[in-house]
N, C-alpha and C positions, 0 to 999 in steps of 0.2 A: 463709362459712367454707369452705377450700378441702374439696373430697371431699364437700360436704353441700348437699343442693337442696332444695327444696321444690315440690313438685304439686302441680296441682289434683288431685283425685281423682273416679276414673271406673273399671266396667269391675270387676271383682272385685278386693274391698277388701284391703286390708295395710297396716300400719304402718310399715313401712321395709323397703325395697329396696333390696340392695348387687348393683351390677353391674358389668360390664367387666373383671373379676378374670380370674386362675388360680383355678377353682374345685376344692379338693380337700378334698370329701366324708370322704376317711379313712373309712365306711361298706364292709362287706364287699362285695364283686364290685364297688364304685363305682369309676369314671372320674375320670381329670381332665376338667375342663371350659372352655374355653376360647373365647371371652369366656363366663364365665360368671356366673352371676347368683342371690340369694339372695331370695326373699320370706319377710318376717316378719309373722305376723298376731298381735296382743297379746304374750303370752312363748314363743311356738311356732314352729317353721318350717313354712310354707302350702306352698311350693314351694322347687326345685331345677331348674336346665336352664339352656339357654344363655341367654344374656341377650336376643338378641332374642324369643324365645321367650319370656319371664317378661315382661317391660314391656312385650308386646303383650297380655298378659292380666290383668297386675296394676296396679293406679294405688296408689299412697301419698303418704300428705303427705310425706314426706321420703326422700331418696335418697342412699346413699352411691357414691358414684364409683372403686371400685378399682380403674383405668384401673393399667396396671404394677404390682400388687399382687397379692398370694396371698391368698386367703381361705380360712379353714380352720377347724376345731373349736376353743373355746379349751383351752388343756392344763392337766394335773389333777393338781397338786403332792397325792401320795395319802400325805405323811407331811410335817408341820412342829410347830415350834412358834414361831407368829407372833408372839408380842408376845417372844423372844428378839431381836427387832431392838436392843432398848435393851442389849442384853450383844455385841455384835457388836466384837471385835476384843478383848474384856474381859481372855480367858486362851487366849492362842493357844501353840500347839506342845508342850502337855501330851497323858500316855494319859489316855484315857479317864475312868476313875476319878478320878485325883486333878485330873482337869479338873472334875469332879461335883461330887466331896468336899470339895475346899479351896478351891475358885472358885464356882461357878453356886450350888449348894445354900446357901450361908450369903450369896451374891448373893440369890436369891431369899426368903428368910426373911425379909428385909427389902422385902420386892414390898407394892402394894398398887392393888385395882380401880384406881385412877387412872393407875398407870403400865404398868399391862397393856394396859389399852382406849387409849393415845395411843401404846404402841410395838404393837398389833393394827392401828391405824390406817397408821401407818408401813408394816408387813408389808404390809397392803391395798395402797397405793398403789403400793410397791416389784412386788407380785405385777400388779396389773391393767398398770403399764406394759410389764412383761413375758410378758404374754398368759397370762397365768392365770386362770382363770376360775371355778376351784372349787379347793379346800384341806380338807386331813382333819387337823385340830389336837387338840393332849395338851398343854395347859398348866392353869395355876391360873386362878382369876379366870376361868371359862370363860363367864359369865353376859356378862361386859366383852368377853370376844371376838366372842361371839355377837351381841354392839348393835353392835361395830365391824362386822365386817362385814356385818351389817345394812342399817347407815349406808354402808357402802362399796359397794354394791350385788352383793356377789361372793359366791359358793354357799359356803357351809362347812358339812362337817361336821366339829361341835366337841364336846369331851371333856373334862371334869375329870381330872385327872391325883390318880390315887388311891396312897396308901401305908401304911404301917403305922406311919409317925412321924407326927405331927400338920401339918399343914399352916398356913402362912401365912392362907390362904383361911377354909378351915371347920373347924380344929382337927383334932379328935380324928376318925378312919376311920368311925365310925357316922354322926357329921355328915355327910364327905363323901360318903359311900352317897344322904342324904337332898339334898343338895345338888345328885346329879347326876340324882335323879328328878325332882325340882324344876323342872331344867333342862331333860331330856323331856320332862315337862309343857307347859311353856314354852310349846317352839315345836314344839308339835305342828303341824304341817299347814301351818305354812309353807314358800313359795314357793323361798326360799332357806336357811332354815338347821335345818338336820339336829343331831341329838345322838346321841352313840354314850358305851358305856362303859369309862374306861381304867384300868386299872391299869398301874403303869409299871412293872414290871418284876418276875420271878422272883426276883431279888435286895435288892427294897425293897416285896416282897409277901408278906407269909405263905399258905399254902395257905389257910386259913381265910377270908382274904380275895380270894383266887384265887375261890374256889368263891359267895360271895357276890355279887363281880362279875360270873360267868357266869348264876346265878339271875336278877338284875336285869335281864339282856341280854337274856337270852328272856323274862322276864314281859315286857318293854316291847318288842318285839318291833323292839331296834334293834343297832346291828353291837356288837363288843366289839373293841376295837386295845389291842397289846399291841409293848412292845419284846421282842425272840426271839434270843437267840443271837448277840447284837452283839461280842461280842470273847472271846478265850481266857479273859480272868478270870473272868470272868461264868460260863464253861461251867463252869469250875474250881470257883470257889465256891459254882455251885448243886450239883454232882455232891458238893461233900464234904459239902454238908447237908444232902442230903435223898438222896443214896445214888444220884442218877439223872442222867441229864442234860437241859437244857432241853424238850428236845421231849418224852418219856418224862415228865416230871414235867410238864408239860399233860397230858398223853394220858392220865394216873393221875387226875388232878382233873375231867377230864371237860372241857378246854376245846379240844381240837383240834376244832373243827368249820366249818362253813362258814359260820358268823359270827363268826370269827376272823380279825379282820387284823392279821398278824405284820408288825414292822417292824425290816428291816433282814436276819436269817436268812445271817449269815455263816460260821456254822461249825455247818454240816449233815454230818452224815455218809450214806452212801446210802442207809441204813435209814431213816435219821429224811425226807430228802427224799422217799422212798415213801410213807410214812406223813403228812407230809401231804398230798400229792396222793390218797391214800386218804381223808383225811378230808374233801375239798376248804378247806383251809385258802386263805387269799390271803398275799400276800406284798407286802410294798414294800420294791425296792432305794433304796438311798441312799448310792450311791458315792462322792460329793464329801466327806462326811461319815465317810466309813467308809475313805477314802485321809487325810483331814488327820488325824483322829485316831489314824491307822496301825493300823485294828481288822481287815483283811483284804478279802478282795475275796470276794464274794458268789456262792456257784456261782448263778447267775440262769440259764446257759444250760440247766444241768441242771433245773432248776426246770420252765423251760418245755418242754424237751421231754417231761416228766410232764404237760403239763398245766394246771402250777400258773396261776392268774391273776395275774399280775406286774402292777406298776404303780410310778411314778417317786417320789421326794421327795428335796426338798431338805435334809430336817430343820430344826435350826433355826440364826440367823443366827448362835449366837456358836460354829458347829461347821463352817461350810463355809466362806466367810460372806456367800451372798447366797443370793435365791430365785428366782434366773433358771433355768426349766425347759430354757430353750435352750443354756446352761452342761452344766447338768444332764445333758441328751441326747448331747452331744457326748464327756464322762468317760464315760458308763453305755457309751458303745462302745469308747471307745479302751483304755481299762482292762482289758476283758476281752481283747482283741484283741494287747495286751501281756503279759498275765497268761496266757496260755494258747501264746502265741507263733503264733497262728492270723488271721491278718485276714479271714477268712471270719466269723470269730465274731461274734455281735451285729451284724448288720448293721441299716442306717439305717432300713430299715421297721419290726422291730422295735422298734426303741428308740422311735421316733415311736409307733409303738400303744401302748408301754408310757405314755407323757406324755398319751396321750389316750385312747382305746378302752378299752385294758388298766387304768389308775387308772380309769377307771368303772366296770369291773367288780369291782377290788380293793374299791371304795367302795359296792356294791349301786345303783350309779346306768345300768349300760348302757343302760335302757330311755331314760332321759332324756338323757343327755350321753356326748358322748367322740367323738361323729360329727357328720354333718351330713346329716339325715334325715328327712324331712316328718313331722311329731309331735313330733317330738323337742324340748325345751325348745331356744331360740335363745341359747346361748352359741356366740359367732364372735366370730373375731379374723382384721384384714386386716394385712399385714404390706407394708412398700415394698419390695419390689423393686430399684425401683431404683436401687441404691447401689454403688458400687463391689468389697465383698468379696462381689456375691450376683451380679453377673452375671460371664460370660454362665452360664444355665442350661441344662446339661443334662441333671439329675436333678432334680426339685425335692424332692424325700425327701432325698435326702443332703444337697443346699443346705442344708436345716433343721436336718440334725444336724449337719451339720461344719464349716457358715460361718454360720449364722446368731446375732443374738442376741437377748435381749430388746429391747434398743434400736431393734432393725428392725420394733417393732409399733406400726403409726400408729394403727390402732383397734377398741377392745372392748364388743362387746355381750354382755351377761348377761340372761339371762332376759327377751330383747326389748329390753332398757336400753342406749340408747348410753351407757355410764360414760366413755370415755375415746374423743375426738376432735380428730384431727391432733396426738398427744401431749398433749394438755391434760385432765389429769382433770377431769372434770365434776359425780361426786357428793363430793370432797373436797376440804378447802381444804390444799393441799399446801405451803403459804408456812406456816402455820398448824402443821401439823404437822411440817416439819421444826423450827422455832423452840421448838415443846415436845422433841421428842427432844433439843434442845440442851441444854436444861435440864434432863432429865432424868440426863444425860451428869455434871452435873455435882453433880446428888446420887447417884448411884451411884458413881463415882469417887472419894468423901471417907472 
């Protein structure tokens, strides 16, 4: 198989060696490296350095060849909701609302485990071709998300999506409370998939149930994601009900803290952006999402110069409608860059740290992902080179945001696991699951 060899083995052990790349670490004060070289030992990175350097000291059975290739951290879609792939194209060019109201919501009432975990499946195989290597999901059916990407070999942290109307899922709001400890429970302590707790929004959350899911967050000592301030109705209709507006109305219930991750945060005012950088709140933009549904553009710069931890997402598929982080990257600059009438603004380093570094930190995962740093869990992604819209290079930061796509990633390791090699998924039968999303297609549609 082109790109993959096989060794004897000799000489300090590892399990897969990718060499001959652009290696870029994305790790603070790191270099590019050039030829440079990756050792993997079990789901870890053993080493970093040039490549003659490394396969002079390392031997592994298997060797990846990234001869014209970039190697880099895999990127960290830090807000979706994956099994939305089977709603993809469903209710296009409505606001927001009546996109919820009169589409998705009475879409979804009608969900059930089977058609969340084969369109999770879908998301999985859509995201690893696109060099995604970890996801932070809010949907139903979260138990089915979590075996999907399980089964897909790809890091998630996943979340029941909580409300005050009864759910498809687990009915009635006391159920879903016990459904998403259930789920903690779960997957306590494994390798890949995390649990956090959602409620979805100020506007489909009573306080009462605000404060319930901040309780649960700290006894279980896991993050809390929350949508924040996603479009003018929303500010509207929370400020005439409860007298406040979004961020004030967290910050009364006790949930502005630094196991809060807000998603989305497009209509901040400069008090409320203080406060939460005061509180160390995280934040994920989600500009491709937040331009189709015409919900506003996101002060993000002002975020970060607070401080704030920013991180990227796609949302989900029947709202942008794809999970290409490399898309992603390319909006999250040009939009501010237009919006602000500055092309200094957002520049290409940024936004790459927001898709990688920055989503680890929005996600409590810096220690383990978003770089490429000896300890650090082995999620890497090699990308070709070269192709026509990627040479010649002479940035390779900006190549990634302004020409690259998902398309250009030939292959992904997660947690040590080759998943996906010379374009060919390896832990999913992707014939298999396109032929269910078909079918799917066509009992949603009736």
């Amino acid at each position: 198989m082109k790109g993959l060899s096989l060794n004897p083995t000799s000489g300090k052990p590892a399990d897969l060696l990718i060499t001959n790349g652009l290696l870029l670490p994305l790790a603070n004060h790191s270099k590019i490296l050039f030829p440079g070289a990756v050792a993997i030992a079990g789901n870890r990175i053993a080493a970093l350095g040039k490549s003659e350097q490394i396969t002079s000291e390392y031997e592994a059975p298997r060797t990846i060849d990234a001869s014209d290739c970039l190697v880099m951290p895999g990127l960290v879609n830090a807000h979706t909701h994956a099994a939305m792939t089977c709603y993809r194209g469903l209710a296009d060019d409505l606001p927001l609302m009546e996109w919820l109201t009169r589409y998705i919501f009475p879409a979804e009432s009608k969900s059930d485990g089977g058609q969340v975990y084969w369109s999770t499946l879908l998301a999985c195989a859509e995201m690893i071709r696109s060099g995604t290597t970890t996801f932070f999901d809010m949907y139903l059916f979260e138990a089915q998300v979590a075996d999907a990407a399980k089964e897909a070999g790809i890091r998630a942290l996943v979340g029941e999506v909580l409300y005050d109307f009864p759910s498809p899922n687990y009915g009635p709001i006391e159920k879903g409370l016990k459904y998403t400890e259930a789920l903690i429970n779960r997957w306590q302590g494994d390798s890949l998939i995390r649990v956090a707790v959602e409620p979805h929004a100020l506007y489909t959350c009573s306080p009462e149930i605000l404060a319930r899911c901040r309780d649960l967050a700290e006894s279980q000592g896991v993050p809390l994601g929350i949508h924040l301030a996603e479009n003018q109705s929303e500010v509207a209709e929370v400020s005439q009900k409860y007298g406040r507006r979004p961020v004030a109305h967290l910050n009364e219930l006790g949930l502005l803290s630094s196991n809060l991750i807000a998603c989305h945060c497009v209509y901040l005012t400069e008090g409320e952006m203080d406060l939460l950088a005061e509180r160390g709140v995280r934040v994920v933009h989600n500009p491709e999402s937040n331009m189709k549904l015409a919900s506003g553009v996101a002060p993000i710069p002002d975020l970060l110069k607070r401080g704030i931890p920013v991180g990227l997402g796609t949302d989900g598929c029947a709202s942008n409608n794809n999970l290409d982080l490399f898309q992603e990257m390319d909006f999250a600059a040009k939009v501010h860059k237009v919006h602000r009438l500055d092309p200094t603004v957002m520049p290409a380093e940024t936004v790459l740290e927001m898709a990688t570094l920055g989503g680890a930190r929005v996600l409590g995962m810096e220690a383990e992902i978003g770089s490429l740093e000896v300890g650090k869990k082995a999620d890497v992604i090699v990308l070709d080179l070269n192709r026509p819209h990627l040479q010649p290079v002479y940035n390779v930061v900006s190549q990634l945001v302004y020409a690259a796509t998902g398309a250009d990633v030939r292959d992904v390791i997660i947690d040590g696991r080759i998943v996906m090699q010379n374009r060919h998924l390896l832990t999913l039968d992707e014939e298999e699951i396109l032929s269910t999303a078909k079918n799917w297609r066509r009992k949603i549609a009736t």
